[in-house]
C-alpha positions in Angstrom: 101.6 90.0 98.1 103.5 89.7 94.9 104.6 93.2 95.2 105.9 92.4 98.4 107.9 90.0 97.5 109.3 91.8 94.5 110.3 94.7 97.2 111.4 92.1 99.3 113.5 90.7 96.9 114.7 94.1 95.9 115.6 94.6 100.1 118.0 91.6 100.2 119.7 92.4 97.4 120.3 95.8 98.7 121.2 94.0 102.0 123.4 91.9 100.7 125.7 94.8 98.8 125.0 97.0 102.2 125.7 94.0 104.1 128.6 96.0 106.5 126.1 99.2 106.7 122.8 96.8 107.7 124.6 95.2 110.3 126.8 98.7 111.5 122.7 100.1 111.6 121.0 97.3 113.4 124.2 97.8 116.2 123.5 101.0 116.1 119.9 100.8 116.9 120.8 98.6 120.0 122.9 101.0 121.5 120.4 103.5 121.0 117.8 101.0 122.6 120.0 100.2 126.2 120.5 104.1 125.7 117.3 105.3 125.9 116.7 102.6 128.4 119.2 103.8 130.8 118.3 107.6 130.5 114.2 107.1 130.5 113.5 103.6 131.2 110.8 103.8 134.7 110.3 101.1 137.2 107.6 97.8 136.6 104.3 97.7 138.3 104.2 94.2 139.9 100.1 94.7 140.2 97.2 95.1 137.7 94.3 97.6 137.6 91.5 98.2 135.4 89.9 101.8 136.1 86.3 101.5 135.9 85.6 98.1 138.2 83.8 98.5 141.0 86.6 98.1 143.4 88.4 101.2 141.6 84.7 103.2 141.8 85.0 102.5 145.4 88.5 103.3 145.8 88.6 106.6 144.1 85.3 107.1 146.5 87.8 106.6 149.6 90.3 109.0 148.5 87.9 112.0 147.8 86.3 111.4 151.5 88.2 109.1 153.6 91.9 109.7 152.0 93.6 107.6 154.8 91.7 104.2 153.8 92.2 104.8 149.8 96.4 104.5 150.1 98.4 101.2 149.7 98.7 99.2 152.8 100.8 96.3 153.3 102.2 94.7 157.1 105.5 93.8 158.8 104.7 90.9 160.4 106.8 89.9 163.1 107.2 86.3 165.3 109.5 84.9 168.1 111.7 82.3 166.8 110.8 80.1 169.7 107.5 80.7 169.6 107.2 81.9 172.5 105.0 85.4 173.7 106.9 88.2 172.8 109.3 89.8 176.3 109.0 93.4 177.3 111.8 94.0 175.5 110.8 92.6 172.4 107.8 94.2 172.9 109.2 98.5 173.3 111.6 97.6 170.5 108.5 97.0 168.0 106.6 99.6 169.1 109.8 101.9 168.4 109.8 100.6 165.2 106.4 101.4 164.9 106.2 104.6 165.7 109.6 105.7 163.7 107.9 103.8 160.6 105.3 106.9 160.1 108.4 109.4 159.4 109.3 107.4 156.3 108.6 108.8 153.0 105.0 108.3 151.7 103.8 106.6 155.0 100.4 107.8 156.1 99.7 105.7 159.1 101.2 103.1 161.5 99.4 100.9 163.3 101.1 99.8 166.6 99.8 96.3 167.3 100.4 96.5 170.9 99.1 99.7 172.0 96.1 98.4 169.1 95.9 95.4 171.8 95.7 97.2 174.5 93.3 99.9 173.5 91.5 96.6 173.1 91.7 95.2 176.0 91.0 98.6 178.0 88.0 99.1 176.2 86.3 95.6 176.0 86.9 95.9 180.2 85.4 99.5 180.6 82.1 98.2 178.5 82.0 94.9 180.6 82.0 97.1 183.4 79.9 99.7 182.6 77.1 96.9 181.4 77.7 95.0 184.9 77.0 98.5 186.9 73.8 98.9 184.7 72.5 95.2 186.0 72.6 96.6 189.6 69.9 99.0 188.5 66.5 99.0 189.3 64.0 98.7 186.5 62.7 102.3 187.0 66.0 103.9 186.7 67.1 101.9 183.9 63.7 103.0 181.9 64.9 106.7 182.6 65.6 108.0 179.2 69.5 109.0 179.6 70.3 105.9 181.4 68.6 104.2 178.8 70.1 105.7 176.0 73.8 104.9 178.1 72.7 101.2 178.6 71.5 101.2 174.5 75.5 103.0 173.7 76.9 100.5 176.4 75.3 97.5 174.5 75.7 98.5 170.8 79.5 99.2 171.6 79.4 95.4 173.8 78.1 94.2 170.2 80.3 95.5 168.1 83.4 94.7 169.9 82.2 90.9 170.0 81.5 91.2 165.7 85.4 92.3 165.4 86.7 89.7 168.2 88.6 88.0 165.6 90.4 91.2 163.9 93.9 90.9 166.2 97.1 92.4 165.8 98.9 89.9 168.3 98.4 86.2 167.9 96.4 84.6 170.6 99.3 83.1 171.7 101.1 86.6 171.9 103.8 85.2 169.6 103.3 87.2 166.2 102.4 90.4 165.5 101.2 92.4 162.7 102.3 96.2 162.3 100.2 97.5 159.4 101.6 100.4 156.9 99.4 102.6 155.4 101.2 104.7 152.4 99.6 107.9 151.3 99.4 106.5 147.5 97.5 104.1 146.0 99.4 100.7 144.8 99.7 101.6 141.5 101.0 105.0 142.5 103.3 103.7 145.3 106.5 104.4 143.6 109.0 101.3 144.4 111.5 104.1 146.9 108.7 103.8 149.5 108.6 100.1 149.2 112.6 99.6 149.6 113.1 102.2 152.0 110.7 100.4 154.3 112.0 97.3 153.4 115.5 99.2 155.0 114.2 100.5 157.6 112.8 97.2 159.9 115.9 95.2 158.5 118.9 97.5 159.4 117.0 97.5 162.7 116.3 94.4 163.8 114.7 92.6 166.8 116.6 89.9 169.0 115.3 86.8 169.2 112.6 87.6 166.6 112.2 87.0 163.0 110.0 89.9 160.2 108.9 88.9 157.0 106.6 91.3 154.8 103.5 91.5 152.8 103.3 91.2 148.7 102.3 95.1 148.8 105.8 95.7 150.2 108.7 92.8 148.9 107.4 91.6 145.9 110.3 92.2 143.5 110.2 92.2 139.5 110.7 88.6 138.1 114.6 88.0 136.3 113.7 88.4 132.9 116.6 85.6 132.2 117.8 83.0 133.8 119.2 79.6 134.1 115.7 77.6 132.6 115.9 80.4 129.8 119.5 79.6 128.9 119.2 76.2 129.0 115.9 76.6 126.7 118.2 78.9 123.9 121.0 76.3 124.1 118.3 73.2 122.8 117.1 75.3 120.4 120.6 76.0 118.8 121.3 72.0 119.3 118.1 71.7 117.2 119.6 74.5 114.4 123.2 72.7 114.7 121.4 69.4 113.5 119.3 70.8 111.1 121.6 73.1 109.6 125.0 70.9 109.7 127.4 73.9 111.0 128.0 76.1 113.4 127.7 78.9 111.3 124.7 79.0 110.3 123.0 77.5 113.4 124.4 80.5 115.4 122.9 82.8 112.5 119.4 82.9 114.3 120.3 82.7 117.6 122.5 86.0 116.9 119.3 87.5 114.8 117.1 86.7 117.9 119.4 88.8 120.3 119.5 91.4 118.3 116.1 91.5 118.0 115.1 91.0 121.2 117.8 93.8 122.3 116.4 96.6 120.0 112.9 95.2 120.7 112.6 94.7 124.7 115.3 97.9 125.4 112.9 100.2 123.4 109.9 99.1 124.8 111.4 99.3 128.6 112.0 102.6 127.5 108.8 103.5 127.3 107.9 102.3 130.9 106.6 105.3 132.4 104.5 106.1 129.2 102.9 103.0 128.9 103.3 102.1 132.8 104.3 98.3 131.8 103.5 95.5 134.1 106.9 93.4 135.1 105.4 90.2 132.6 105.5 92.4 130.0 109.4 92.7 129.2 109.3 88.9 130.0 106.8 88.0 127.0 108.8 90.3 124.8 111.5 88.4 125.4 110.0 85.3 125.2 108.0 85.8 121.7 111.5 87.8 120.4 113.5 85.2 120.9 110.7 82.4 119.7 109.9 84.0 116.6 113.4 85.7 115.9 115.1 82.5 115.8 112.4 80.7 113.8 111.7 83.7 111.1 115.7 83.9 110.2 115.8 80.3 109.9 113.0 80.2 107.3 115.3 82.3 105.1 118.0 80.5 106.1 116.7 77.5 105.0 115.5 78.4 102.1 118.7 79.9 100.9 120.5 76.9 101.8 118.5 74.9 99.4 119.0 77.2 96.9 122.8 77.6 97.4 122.9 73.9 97.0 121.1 73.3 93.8 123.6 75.7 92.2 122.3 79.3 92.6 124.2 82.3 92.6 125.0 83.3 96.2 123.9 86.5 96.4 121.0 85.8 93.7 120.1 83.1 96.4 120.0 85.7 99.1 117.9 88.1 97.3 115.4 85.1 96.5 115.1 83.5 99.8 114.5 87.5 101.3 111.8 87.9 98.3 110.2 83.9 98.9 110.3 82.8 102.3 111.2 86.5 103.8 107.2 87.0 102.2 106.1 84.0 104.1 107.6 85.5 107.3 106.4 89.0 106.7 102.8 87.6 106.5 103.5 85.1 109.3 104.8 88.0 111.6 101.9 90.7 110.3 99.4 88.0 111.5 101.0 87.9 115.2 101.2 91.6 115.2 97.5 92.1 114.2 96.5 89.2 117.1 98.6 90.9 119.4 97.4 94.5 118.6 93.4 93.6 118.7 94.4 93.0 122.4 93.9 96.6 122.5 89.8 96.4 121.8 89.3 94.7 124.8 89.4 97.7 126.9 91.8 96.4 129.5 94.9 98.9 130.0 97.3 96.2 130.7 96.6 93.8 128.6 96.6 96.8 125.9 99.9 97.3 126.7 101.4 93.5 126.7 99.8 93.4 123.2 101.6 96.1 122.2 105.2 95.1 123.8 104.6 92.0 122.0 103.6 93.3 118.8 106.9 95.3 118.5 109.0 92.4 119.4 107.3 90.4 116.7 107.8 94.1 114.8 111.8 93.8 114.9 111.7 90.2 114.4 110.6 90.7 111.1 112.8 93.5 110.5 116.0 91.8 111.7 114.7 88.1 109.6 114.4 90.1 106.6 117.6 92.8 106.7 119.9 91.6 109.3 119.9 88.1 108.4 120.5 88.7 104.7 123.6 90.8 105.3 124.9 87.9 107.4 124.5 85.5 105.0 126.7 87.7 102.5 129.6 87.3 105.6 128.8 83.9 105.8 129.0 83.0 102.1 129.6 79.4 101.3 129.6 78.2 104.8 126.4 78.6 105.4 126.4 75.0 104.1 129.0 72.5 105.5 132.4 71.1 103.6 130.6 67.8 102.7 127.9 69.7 101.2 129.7 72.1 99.7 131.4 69.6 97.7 128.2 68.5 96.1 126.8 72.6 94.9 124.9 71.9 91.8 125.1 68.1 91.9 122.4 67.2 93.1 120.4 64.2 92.5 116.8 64.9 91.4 115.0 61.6 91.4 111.3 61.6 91.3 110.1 59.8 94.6 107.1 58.5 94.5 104.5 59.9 96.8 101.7 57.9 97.7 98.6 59.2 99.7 97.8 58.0 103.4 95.1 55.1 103.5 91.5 56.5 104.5 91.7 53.8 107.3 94.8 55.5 108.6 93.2 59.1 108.0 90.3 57.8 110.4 92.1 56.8 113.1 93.9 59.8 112.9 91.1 62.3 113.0 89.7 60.3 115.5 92.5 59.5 117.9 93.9 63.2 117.8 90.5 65.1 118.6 89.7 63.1 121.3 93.0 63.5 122.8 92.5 67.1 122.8 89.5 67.1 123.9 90.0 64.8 126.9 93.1 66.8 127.9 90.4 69.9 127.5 88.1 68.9 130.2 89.6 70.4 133.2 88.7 73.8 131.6 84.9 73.4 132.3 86.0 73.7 136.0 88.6 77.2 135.7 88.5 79.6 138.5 90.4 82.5 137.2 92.4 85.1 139.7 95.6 86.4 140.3 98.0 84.2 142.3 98.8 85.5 145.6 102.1 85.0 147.9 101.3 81.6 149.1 102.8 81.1 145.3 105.7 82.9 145.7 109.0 80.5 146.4 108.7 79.0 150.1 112.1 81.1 150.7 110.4 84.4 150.1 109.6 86.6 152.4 106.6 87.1 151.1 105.4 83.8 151.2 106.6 83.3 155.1 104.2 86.4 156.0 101.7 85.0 153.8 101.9 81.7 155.9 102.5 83.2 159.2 99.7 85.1 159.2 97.3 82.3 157.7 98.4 80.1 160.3 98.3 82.8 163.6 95.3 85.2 162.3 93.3 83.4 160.1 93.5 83.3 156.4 91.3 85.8 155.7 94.0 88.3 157.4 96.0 87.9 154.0 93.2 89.5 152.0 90.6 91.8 154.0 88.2 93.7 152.3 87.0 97.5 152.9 83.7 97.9 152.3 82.0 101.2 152.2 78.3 102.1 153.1 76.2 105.5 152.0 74.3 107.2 155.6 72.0 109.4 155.0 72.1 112.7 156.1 71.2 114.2 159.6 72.2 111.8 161.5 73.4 112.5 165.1 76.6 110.8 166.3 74.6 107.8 168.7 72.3 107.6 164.8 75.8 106.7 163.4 76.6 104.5 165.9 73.0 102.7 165.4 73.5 102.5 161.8 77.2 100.9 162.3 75.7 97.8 164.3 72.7 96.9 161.6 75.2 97.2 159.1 77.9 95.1 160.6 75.4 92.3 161.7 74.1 92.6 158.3 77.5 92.3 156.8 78.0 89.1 159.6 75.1 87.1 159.1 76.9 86.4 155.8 78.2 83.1 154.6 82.4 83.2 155.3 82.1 86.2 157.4 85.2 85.9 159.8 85.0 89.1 161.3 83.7 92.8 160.9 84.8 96.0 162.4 83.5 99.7 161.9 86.8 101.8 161.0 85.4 105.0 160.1 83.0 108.1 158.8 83.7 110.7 156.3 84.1 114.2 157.6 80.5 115.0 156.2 78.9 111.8 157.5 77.6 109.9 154.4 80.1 107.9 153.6 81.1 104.5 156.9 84.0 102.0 156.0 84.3 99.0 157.4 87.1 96.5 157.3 85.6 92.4 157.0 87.7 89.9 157.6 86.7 86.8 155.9 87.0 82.9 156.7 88.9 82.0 153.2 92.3 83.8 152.0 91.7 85.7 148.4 91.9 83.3 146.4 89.7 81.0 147.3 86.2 80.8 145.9 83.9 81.5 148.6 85.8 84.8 149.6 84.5 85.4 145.6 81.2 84.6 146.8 81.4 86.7 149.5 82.6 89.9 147.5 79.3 89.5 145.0 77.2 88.5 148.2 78.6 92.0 149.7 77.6 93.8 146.9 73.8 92.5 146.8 73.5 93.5 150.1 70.8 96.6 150.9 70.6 96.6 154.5 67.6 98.7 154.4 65.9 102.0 152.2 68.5 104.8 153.2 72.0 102.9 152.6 71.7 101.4 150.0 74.4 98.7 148.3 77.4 98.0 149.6 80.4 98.9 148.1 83.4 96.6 148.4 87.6 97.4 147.9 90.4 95.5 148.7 93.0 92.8 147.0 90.0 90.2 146.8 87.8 92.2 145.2 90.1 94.0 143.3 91.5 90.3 141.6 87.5 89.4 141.2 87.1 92.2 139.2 89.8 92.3 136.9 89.2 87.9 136.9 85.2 89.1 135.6 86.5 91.7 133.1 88.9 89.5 131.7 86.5 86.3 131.4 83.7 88.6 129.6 86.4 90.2 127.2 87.7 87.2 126.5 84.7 85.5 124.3 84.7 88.5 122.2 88.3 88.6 121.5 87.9 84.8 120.6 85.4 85.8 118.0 87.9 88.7 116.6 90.7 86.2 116.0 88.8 83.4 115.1 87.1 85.6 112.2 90.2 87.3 111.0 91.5 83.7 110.7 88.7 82.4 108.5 89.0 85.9 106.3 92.9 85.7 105.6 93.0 81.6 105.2 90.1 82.2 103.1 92.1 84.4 101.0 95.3 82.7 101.1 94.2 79.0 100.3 91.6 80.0 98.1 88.8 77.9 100.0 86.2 77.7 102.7 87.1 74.2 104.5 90.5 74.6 104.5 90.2 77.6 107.0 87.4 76.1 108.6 90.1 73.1 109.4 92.9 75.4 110.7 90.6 77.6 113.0 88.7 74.6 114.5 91.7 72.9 115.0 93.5 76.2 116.7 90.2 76.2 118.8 91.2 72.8 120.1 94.4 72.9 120.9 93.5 76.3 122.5 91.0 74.2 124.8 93.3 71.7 125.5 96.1 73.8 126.5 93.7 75.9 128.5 93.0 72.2 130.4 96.3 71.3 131.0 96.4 74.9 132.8 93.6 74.1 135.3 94.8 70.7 136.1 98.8 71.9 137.1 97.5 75.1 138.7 94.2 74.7 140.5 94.3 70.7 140.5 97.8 70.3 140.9 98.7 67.8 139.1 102.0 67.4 138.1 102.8 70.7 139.9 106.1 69.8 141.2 107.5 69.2 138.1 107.1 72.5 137.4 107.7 73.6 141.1 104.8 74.9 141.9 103.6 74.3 145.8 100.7 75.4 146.3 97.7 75.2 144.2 95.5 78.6 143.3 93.1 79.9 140.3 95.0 80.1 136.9 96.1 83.8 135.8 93.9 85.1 134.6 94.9 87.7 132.2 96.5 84.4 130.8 94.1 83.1 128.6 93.1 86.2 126.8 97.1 86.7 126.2 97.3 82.8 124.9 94.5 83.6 122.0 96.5 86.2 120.6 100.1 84.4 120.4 98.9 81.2 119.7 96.6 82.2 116.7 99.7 83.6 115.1 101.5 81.3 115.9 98.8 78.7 114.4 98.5 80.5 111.5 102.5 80.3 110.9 102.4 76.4 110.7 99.5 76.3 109.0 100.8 78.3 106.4 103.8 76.4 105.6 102.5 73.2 105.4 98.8 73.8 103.5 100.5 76.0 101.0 102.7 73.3 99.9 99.7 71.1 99.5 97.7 74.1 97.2 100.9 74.2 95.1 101.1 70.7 94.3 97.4 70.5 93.5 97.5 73.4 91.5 100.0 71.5 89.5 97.4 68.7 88.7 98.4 66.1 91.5 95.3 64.2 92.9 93.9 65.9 95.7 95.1 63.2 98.5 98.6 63.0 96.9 99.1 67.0 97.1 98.0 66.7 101.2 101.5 64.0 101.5 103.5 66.2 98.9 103.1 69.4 100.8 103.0 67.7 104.1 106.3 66.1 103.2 108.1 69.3 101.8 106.9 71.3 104.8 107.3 69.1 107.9 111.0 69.6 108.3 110.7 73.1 109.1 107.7 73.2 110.7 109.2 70.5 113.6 112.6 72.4 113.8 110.1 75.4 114.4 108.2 74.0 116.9 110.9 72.4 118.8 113.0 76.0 119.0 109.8 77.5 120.6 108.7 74.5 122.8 112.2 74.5 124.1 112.2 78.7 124.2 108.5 78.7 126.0 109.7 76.0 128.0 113.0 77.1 129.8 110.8 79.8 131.0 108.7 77.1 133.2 111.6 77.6 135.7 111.2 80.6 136.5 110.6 81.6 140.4 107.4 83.7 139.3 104.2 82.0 139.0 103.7 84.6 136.5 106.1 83.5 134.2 105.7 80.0 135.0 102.2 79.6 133.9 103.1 81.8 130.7 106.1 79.7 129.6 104.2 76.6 130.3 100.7 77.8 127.8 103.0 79.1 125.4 105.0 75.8 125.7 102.1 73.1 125.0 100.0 75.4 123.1 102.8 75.3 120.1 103.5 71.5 120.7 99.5 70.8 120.5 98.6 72.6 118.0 102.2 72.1 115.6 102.5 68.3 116.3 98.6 67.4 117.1 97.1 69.6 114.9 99.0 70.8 112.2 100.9 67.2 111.5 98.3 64.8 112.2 94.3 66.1 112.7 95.0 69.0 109.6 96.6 66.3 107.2 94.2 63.6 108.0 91.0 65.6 107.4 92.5 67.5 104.2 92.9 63.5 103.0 89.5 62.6 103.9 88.0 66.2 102.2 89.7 65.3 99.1 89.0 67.8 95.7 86.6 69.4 97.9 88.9 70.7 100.4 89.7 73.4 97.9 86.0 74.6 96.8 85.5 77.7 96.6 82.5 79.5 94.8 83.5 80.9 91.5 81.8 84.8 92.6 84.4 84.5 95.7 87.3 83.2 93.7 86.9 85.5 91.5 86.6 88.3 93.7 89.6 87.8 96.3 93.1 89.0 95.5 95.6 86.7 94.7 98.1 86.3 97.9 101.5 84.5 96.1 102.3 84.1 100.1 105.7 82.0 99.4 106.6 84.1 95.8 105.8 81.1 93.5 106.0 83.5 90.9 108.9 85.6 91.8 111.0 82.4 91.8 109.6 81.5 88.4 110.7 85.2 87.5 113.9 85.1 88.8 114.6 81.4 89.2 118.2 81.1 87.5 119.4 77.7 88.4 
């Protein structure tokens, strides 16, 4: 890391004579960005797969033999606005809809709830009928064997209709109706024309005296990337610079580096789209960590040349040193993000992969921009980086020795005390987290897709909202009335099951070994019995020839991405938690020191986990945050939280323990070195903290539960673990450790290279005060 600092060094001073040709480049490259988003930027997937689950086994099952079950479906579902049974012309207008629906691009099927209804009706009568002609028969011509085998059909068709009774298509009070699209592509294939265009079509057509809303599959749009929360969040932060930094000038420094950056950063990743098939979060945590970390890595430099500038150093000297000091602190900082972020790769999730990756080139041009573009600035800025009144004192400064005296042990007690158990209390709500993805009855109660969400709860059943296709093996050489048999054992096997609403036989493959079946059940998706009834479908062997059950659909699908996730997530854990101990072991020079920081990152982790469980799926506080309706917490969340926190944790960590290894290396008394570095380093690490809280933050405002519940982990994971942890629990323990928070075994010491991570000897080199 010396080296690095001495290139570093080297860089700014080349920045600061290029200054005109940096800054001409980094423009440049942001036009080049938009450019190349504009000619081969693709659309967002609003939806998350994992290939290899069960559910995508069973889908890609369905398309090879039953194609018109393995396709997309979603529903317009329509309601009087009186709420009263639809009229007859309400009624021919819908089912014109319905039938002109099937002509629309990538539409497979249509399903006409009427003439659904009606087929319905027609049949349950004719098997009523036929059942109450076979009770006039006398008991020898009902043991014939083909009136027998009609009065078996008769009664196995009887049954079946009853199991499905309470799969409708009109309300019961013939005031809603659902008309179900089936698309020809799967949901991840669906490209977003098909969704818009049928979107168009029932809207430019519309039904007097009725209202249509539409499913998830269909209207749910990709989340604003910026809005007001966000601008509101950016404008704190630069309050926080302007009083920090004492002018205008230099507080707008980062917030222009952070733009920049986030430009080049989120415009070339969005170009990439339909290479790395993006989910819509992903731009939105680019953004989030680009603007975060740009703001805070430029004013680390910034900073640092500040003091420098006004203890008398040469201006452009000054620039070169802070690039070669703290611009090595940041490149460090920012390498341990990107390696966090990266590792989200190894857990075998595509997605996620690709989040990891977004992020990691944000953080990437963060880096770039702190330690290029914000040097050349400072050469434009020149002496007003600092402000008149301070400017008036360059070089006259006044260095009296202050005395530093160590916190009492009493003190350090309470401390260590007080602030673990806070975390930990806050952390109980994790031992109860029910992990999914949030469905529409999150969405904004204006959407459209929450109104259908609700409609059709409230009219069908909640279980409407999420049914699940589940798939049974036949064996072969069965005859049609075989099939028939096989149907009922299954669906009453399939019924007798806990939070079975409903179950219905839909259809055969061509060559007879594959049945589907839709089951409706009594919960909506989200809730934790459907959960149980998805594993409970998937234990089931109804007997020796069909085997298990195979079971698709949004319920399942969310289950099995939610299991994934929670299994990848322990080992992920273990990744970052060992690369933590390895590089704090390296840069500190000492075992407890890293044992400290990664035990205290575990905690805050916890905690901020808990405070997720108790606004999303206990609700507490939700309406702060806007949320009205409680649900399972993201749950790709959690994983995502490890990797930015970690680096984030390792950030603070860094500039406030180093301080404390320099002064002791100096010969202060273990306990006085823990106040002298806490006291040099605190400044920066609260104007830190407070520009991300407030970034993180502004996101909370969002209308996408998505963004919502990433703003809001982001948010009190960096006030936890920078004010709890890094400022009081870190401090108070390193007091209580004493001379033996820096042991280290002399084979180790002598062993591990030495990591100058803030240049302490490039200043000494170049120092020139």
């Amino acid at each position: 890391m010396t080296r690095m600092a001495e290139l570093l060094y080297r860089l700014g001073g080349w920045a600061t004579k290029r200054a005109v040709l940096v800054v001409v480049g980094w423009a440049v490259l942001l036009v080049l960005a938009g450019g190349a988003f504009l000619a081969f930027g693709g659309s967002l997937s609003t939806n998350f797969d994992i290939p290899g689950t069960a559910t995508a086994k069973v889908t890609d099952e369905l398309a090879k033999k039953l194609p018109d079950y393995s396709g997309a479906s979603g529903y317009a579902i329509f309601r009087t606005t009186n709420d009263t049974p639809f009229t007859d012309a309400q009624r021919k207008a819908i089912e014109k809809l319905a039938s002109g629906a099937e002509n629309l691009d990538d539409v497979a099927t249509v399903i006409d709830p009427f003439a659904t209804a009606t087929q319905r009706s027609t049949q349950s009568a004719q098997i009523a009928g036929a059942l109450a002609q076979f009770e006039t028969l006398p008991t020898a011509a009902l043991q014939q064997p083909a009136v027998a085998a009609q009065l078996h059909q008769a009664q196995v068709a009887s049954t079946l209709l009853a199991l499905s009774k309470n799969i409708r298509t009109v309300s019961k009070d013939g005031s809603t109706v659902i008309v179900t699209i089936n698309y020809t592509k799967t949901i991840e294939q669906l490209p977003d024309s098909a969704k818009t265009k049928t979107l168009a079509y029932f809207r430019d057509r519309p039904v007097k005296g009725t209202e249509v809303d539409f499913s998830s599959t269909i209207a749910q749009t990709v989340p604003e990337v910026i809005g007001v929360g966000e601008i509101a969040g950016v404008v704190i932060a630069g309050i926080v610079l302007f009083v920090m930094l004492g002018t205008l000038v230099a507080a707008g420094l980062p917030l222009l580096s952070a733009l920049v950056g986030v430009g080049v950063g989120v415009l070339g990743s969005l170009s990439l789209s339909q290479v790395l098939a993006e989910g819509a979060v992903t731009p939105v945590l680019g953004v989030m960590l680009g603007l975060a970390v740009g703001i805070d890595y430029s004013l680390f430099i910034i900073n640092r040349h500040r003091k420098q500038v006004q203890q008398g150093m040469e201006l452009r000297e000054s620039i070169a040193l802070a690039t070669g000091t703290a611009g090595n602190a940041v490149v460090f900082a920012g390498s341990t993000v990107i390696v966090a972020l990266l590792a989200l790769n190894v857990t075998g999730i595509p997605f996620i992969g690709v989040m990891g990756t977004v992020g990691a080139i944000c953080i990437a041009v963060a880096v770039l921009i702190a330690i290029t573009f914000t040097p050349a600035m400072l050469r434009f800025i020149g002496p007003r980086v600092l402000s008149r009144r301070a400017r008036r004192t360059i070089g006259h400064e006044q260095h009296s020795v202050v005395a530093v005296r160590p916190m009492s042990t009493l003190r350090a007690i309470i401390t260590v005390i007080v602030a673990a158990c806070a975390l930990l209390v806050i952390a109980i709500p994790v031992m109860s987290i029910h992990l999914g993805l949030p469905d529409a009855s999150s969405d904004p109660v204006d959407s459209t897709t929450y109104k259908a969400y609700t409609t059709g709860a409230e009219k069908f059943g909640p279980g409407s909202n999420g049914p699940l296709v589940v798939t049974a093996q036949l064996p072969g050489g069965l005859s049609a009335t075989d099939i028939t048999d096989r149907e009922l054992t299954i669906a009453q096997a399939i019924d007798r099951l806990k939070d079975v609403a409903a179950v219905a036989p839909v259809g055969v493959s061509r060559d007879q070994s594959l049945a589907v079946f839709e089951v409706l059940p009594a919960s909506g998706p989200n809730d934790l019995s459907t959960g149980t009834l998805v594993r409970d479908l998937r234990a089931q062997h109804v007997d020796g020839t069909t085997g298990a059950l195979g079971v698709a659909g949004q319920a399942s699908g969310n289950i099995d991405i939610s299991d994934k996730l929670a299994a990848a997530l322990p080992i992920y854990i273990a990744v970052v938690v060992g690369l933590s101990l390895i590089i704090l072991i390296a840069v500190f020079r000492s075992l407890l020191v890293p044992v400290i920081a990664t035990g205290g990152f575990i905690l805050s982790l916890l905690a901020t986990y808990g405070v997720l469980v108790a606004v999303f799926q206990w609700g507490w506080l939700a309406t702060v945050f806007g949320i009205h309706s409680t649900g399972p917490v993201l749950n790709f969340l959690p994983i995502i939280l490890v990797g930015i926190l970690f680096g984030l944790a390792m950030d603070y960590q860094l500039f406030l323990a180093s301080g404390m290894r320099e002064a002791f290396v100096h010969g202060a008394p273990a306990r006085e070195a823990v106040m002298r570095g806490f006291r040099a380093g605190r400044t920066v690490v609260i104007a830190a903290a407070i520009i991300m809280i407030s970034v993180f933050g502004g996101f909370i405002f969002s209308n996408s539960i998505f963004i919502v519940a990433l703003g809001l982990g982001l948010a009190f994971g960096v006030l936890s673990d920078a004010f709890v942890v890094r400022l009081l629990l870190m401090p108070a323990l390193m007091h209580l450790l004493g001379r033996s928070a820096w042991w280290i075994p002399k084979w180790l010491d002598r062993i591990l290279p030495n990591l100058d991570i803030e240049g302490a000897r490039l200043e000494r080199e170049h120092h020139a005060v």
